[in-house]
C-alpha positions as CSV (number, residue, x, y, z in Angstrom):
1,X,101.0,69.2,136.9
2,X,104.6,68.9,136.0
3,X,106.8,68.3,133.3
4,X,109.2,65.3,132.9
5,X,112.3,65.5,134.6
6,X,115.7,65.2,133.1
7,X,117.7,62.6,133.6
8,X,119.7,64.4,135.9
9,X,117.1,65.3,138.1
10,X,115.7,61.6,138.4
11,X,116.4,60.2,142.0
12,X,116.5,56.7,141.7
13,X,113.6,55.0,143.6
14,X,114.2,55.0,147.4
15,X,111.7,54.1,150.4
16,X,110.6,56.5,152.7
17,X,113.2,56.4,155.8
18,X,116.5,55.1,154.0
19,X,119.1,56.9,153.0
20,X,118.8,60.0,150.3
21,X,121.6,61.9,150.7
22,X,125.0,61.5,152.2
23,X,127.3,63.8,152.7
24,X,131.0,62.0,153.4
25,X,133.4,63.7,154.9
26,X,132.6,67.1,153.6
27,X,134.9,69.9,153.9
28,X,134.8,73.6,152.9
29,X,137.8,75.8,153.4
30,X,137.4,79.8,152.2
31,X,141.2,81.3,151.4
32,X,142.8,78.6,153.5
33,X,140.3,79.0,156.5
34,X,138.3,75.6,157.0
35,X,134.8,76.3,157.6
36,X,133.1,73.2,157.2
37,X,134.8,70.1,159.3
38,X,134.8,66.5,158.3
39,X,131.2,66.4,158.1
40,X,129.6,62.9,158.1
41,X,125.9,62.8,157.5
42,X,122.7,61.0,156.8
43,X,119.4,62.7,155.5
44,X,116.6,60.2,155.1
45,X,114.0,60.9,152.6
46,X,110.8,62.2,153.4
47,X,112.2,63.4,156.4
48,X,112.3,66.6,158.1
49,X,116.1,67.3,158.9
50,X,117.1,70.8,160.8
51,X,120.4,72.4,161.6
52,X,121.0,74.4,164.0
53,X,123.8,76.3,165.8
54,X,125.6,79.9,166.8
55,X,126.3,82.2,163.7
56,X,129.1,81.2,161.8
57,X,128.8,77.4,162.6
58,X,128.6,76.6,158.9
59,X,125.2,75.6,158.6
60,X,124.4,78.1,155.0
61,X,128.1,77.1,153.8
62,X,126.0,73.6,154.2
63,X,122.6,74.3,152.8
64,X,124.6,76.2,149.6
65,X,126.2,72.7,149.0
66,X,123.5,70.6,149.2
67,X,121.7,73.5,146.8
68,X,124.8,73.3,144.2
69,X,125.5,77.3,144.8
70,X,128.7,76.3,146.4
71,X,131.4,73.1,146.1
72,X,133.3,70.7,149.1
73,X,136.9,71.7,149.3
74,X,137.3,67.8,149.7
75,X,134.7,65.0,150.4
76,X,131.2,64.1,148.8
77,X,127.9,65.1,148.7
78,X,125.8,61.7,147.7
79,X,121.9,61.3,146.4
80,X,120.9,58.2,145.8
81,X,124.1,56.8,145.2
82,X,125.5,59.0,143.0
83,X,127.8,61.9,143.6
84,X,126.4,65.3,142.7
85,X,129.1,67.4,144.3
86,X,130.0,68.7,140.8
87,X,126.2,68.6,139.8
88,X,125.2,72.4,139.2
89,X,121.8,74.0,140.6
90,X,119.6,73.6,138.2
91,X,120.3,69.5,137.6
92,X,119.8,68.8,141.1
93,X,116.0,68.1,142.6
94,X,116.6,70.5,144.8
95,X,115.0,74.3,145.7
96,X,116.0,76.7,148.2
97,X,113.8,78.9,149.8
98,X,115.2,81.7,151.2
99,X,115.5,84.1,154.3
100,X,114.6,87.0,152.2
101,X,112.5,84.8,149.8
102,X,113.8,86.6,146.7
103,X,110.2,87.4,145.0
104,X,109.5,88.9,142.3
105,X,108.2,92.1,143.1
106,X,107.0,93.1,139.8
107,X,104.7,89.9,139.6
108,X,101.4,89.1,140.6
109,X,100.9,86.2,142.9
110,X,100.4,83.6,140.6
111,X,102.8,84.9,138.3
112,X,105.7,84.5,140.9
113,X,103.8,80.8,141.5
114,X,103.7,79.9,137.9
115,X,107.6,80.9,137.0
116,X,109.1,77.6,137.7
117,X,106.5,76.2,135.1
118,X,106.8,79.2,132.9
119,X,111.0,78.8,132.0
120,X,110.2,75.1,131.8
121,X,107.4,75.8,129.1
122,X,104.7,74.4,130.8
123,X,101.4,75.5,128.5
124,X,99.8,78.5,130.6
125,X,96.7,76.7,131.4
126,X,98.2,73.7,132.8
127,X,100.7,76.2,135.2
128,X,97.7,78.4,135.5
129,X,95.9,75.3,137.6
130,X,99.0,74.2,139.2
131,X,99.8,77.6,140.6
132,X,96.1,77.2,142.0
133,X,96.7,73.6,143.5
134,X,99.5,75.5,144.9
135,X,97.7,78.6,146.6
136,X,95.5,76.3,147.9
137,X,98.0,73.6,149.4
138,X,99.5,76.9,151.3
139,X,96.4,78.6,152.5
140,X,96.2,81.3,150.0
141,X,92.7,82.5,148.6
142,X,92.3,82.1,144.8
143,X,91.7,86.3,144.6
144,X,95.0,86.8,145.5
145,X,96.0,84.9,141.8
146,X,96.4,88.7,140.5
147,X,97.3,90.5,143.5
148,X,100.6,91.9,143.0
149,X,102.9,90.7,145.8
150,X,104.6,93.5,147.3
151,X,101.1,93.8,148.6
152,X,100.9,90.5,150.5
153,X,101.8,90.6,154.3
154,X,105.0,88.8,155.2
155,X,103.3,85.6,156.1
156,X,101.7,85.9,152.5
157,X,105.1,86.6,150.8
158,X,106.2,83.7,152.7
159,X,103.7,81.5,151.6
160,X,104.0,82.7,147.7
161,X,107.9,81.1,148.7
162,X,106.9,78.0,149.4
163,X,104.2,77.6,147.3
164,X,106.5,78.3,144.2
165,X,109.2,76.2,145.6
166,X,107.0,73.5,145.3
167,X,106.0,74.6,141.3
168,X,109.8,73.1,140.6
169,X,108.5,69.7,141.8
170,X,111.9,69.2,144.1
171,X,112.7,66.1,145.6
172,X,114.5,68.1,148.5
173,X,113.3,71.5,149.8
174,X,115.9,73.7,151.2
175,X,115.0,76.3,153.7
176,X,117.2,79.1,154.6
177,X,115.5,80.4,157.8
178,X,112.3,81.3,155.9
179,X,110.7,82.3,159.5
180,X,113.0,84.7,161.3
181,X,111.9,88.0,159.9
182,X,108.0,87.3,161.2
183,X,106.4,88.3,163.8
184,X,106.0,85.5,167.4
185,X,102.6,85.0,166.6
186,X,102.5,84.6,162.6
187,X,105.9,82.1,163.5
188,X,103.7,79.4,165.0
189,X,101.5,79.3,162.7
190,X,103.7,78.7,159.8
191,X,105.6,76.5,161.8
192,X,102.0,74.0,162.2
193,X,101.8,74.6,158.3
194,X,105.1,73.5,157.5
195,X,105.0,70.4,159.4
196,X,101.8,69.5,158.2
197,X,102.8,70.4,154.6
198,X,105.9,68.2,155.6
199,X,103.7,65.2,156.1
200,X,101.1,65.7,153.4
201,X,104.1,66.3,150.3
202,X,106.0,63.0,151.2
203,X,109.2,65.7,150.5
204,X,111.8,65.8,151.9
205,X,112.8,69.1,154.3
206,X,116.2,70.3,155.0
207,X,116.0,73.3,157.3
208,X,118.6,75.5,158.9
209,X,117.4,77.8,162.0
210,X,118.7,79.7,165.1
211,X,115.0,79.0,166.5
212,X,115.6,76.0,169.0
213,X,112.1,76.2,169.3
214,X,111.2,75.7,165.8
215,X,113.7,72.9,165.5
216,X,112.1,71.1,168.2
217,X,109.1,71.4,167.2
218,X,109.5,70.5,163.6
219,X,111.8,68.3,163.0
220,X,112.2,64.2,162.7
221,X,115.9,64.9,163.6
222,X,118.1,67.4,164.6
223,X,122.1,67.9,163.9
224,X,124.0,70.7,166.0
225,X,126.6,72.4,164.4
226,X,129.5,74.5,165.8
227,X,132.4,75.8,164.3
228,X,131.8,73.5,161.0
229,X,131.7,70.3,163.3
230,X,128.8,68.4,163.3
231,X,128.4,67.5,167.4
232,X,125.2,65.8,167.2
233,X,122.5,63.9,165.3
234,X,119.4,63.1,166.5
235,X,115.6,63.4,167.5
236,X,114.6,66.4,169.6
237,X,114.1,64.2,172.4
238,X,117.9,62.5,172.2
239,X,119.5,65.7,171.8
240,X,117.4,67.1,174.5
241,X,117.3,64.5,177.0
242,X,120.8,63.1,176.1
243,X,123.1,65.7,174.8
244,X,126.8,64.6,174.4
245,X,128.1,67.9,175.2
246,X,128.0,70.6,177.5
247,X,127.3,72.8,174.4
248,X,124.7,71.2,173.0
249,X,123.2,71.3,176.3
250,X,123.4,74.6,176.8
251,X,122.3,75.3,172.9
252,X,119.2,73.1,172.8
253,X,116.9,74.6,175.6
254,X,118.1,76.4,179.3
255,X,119.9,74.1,181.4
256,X,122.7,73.9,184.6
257,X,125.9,72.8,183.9
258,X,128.5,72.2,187.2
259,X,132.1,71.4,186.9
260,X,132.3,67.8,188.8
261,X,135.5,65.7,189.2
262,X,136.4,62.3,191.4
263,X,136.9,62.6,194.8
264,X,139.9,60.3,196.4
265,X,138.2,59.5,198.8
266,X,134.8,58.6,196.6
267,X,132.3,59.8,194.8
268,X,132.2,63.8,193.1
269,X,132.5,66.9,193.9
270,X,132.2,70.4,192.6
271,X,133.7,74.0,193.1
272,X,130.7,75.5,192.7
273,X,129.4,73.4,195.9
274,X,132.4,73.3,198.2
275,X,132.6,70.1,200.6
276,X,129.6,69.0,199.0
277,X,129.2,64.9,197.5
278,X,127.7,64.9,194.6
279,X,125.6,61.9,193.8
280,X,126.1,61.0,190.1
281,X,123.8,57.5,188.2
282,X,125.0,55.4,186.7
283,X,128.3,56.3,187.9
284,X,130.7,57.1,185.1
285,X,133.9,56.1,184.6
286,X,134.3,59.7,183.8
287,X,137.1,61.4,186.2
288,X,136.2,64.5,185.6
289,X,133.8,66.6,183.5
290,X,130.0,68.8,183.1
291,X,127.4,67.5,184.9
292,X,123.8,68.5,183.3
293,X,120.4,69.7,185.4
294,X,117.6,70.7,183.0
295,X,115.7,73.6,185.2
296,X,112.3,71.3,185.4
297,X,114.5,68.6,187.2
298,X,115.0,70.7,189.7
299,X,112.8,71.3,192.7
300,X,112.2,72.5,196.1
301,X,112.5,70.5,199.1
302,X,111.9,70.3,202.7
303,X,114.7,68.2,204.1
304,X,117.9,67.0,202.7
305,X,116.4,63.8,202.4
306,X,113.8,64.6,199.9
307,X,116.8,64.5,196.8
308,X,120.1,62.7,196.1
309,X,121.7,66.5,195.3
310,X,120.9,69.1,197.9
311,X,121.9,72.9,198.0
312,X,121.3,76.1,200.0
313,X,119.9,78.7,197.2
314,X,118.8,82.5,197.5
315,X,115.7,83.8,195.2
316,X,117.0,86.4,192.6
317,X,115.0,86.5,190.3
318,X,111.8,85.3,188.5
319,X,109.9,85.7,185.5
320,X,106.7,84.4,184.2
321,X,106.1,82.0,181.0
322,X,102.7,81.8,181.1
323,X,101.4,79.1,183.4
324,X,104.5,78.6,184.7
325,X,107.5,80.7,186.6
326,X,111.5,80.2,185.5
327,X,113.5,81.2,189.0
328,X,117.1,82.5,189.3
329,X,118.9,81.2,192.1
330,X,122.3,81.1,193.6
331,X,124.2,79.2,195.5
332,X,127.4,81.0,196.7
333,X,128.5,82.5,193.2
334,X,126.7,80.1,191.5
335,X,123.5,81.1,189.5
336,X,121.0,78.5,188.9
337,X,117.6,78.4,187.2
338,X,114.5,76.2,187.5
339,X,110.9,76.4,186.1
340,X,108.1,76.0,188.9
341,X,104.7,76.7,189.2
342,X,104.1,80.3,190.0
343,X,104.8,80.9,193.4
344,X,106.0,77.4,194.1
345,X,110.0,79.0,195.2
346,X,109.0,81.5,198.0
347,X,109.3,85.3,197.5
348,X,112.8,85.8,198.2
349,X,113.5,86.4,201.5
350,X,114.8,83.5,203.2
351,X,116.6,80.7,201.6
352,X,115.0,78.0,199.9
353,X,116.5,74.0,199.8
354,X,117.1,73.2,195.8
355,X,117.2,69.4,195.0
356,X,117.6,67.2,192.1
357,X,118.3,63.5,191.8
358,X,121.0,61.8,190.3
359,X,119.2,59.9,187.6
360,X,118.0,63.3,186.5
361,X,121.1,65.1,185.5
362,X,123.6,63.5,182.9
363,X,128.0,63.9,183.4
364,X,129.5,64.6,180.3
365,X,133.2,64.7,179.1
366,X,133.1,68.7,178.4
């Protein structure tokens, strides 16, 4: 139960997967200092879009734009065709919900609910049964109405954020890292419920996180940020399986990077395996560059034969992840780390033949 939107806030029609908003060429400079780098990008509607990157890759100088709380030193910011970059927050269908969820604390549950209704004049009754559609949608119990929420758990609190979020009726939900002051357990749980409220809204989710996990496990797409350059765009699975970088590699999930170049005489080679070949599909016309071993392509083998890639390794380390072990190796002065079943990478004391094959890794530039 909403009221009618301003003409500002209408989005003209658009179907689900095409384009919503486009940011082109977006910039943001603070005293002179660019922060945010030529940034080219696509959000789809209805789609569940995450950011990710180190601190201070520009990913809330982003979300702050795309909210109105914050301007492009040069470039666009696009929906639905037309330029909102000059559009302030409260004409955009946008709503951000924040790390520290910004609450009232004074307020009852449905009273923190209802307050998007409430300064749009919605009659009480009609935001009254709203803010109930609402409690329900997010798994809160219709006592909690009048409970005053300072005396919600976090995962309540968080839930009263989103619920109320959704009481502004947004086209585009922002989320500022809404998860990262709850506890492991309470995380995955939300993380099912936003997803699911994802797909049941037909909203469209724009989410910024330092949780890989959560981005993965979220998200229709992915874009990696680092220092204000957008390095890549895509599904989990792309950026995962098929990351352009050696830093996105490295940022989305563990992994083994190894300098490589061209040998003269042939094939590659590395400094962290001296005199060792090292078999490379396809072969790139890279000269030199980072080649990429995920730890689960890696395994143990018996003879040389078993693998394309081949090296001596001494156990250092291991450390369980439930139904599986994560190993640290190393080669010479190289450490290396693998996931096995428990067990499956001796106990230590002798060495142990590491292997991978050379469609399994992937040579990038840097």
């Amino acid at each position: 139960m909403t009221d009618k939107k301003t003409q500002e806030d209408q989005v003209p029609e658009i179907k689900a997967g095409a384009t919503l908003l486009d940011l082109v060429h977006v910039c943001r400079s603070f005293d002179g200092v660019p922060v945010i780098k030529d940034v080219n990008l696509q959000i789809r509607k209805n789609e569940f879009f995450t950011l990710v990157g180190p601190s201070g890759s520009g990913k809330t100088t982003i979300l702050k734009m795309l909210a109105g709380m914050d301007q492009p030193t040069t470039g666009d910011i696009v929906l639905g065709g037309k330029s909102i970059s000059a559009l302030p927050p409260d004409k955009r269908p946008t709503c951000m919900v924040f790390q520290f969820l910004a609450l009232f604390p004074h307020m009852t549950v449905g009273q923190n609910i209802e307050f998007p209704m409430r300064i749009k004049g919605i009659p009480r009754d009609k935001r009254v049964y709203r803010a109930q559609e609402l409690m329900d949608m997010v798994a809160l119990p219709e006592k909690y109405y009048d409970k005053n929420v300072m005396k919600c758990s976090g995962g309540e609190r968080q839930r009263v954020a989103i619920a109320r979020a959704f009481a502004y009726d947004p086209e585009i939900l922002l989320f500022d890292e809404p998860l990262s002051a709850i506890d492991a357990k309470l995380r995955k749980t939300l993380q099912r419920e936003l997803k699911e409220l994802h797909r049941k809204s037909g909203k469209t989710f724009i989410y910024i996180t330092h949780s890989l996990e959560e981005a993965m496990f979220m998200s229709d797409r992915v874009g990696v940020l680092r220092s204000g350059v957008l390095e890549q765009v895509g599904t989990p699975e792309e950026i995962y399986r098929h990351p352009n970088s050696s830093f996105v590699a490295s940022f989305i999930g563990d992994t083994n990077i190894f300098p490589v170049k061209a040998r003269p005489q042939g094939g590659y080679e590395s400094p962290d395996f001296p005199g060792m070949e090292i078999k490379i599909a396809p072969t790139p016309e890279l000269l030199e560059g980072k080649l990429i071993v995920r730890p689960e392509s890696l395994k143990v083998v018996k003879d040389p034969s078993e693998a394309d890639n081949v090296i001596r390794c001494k156990l250092r380390d291991s450390f369980s992840l439930g139904s599986r072990s994560q190993y640290l190796l190393t080669s010479g002065k190289k450490e290396i780390t693998l996931e096995l079943p428990h067990g499956a990478c001796g106990d230590g004391t002798s060495e142990v033949l590491l292997g991978w094959n050379a469609q399994d890794a992937i040579f990038v530039k840097e």
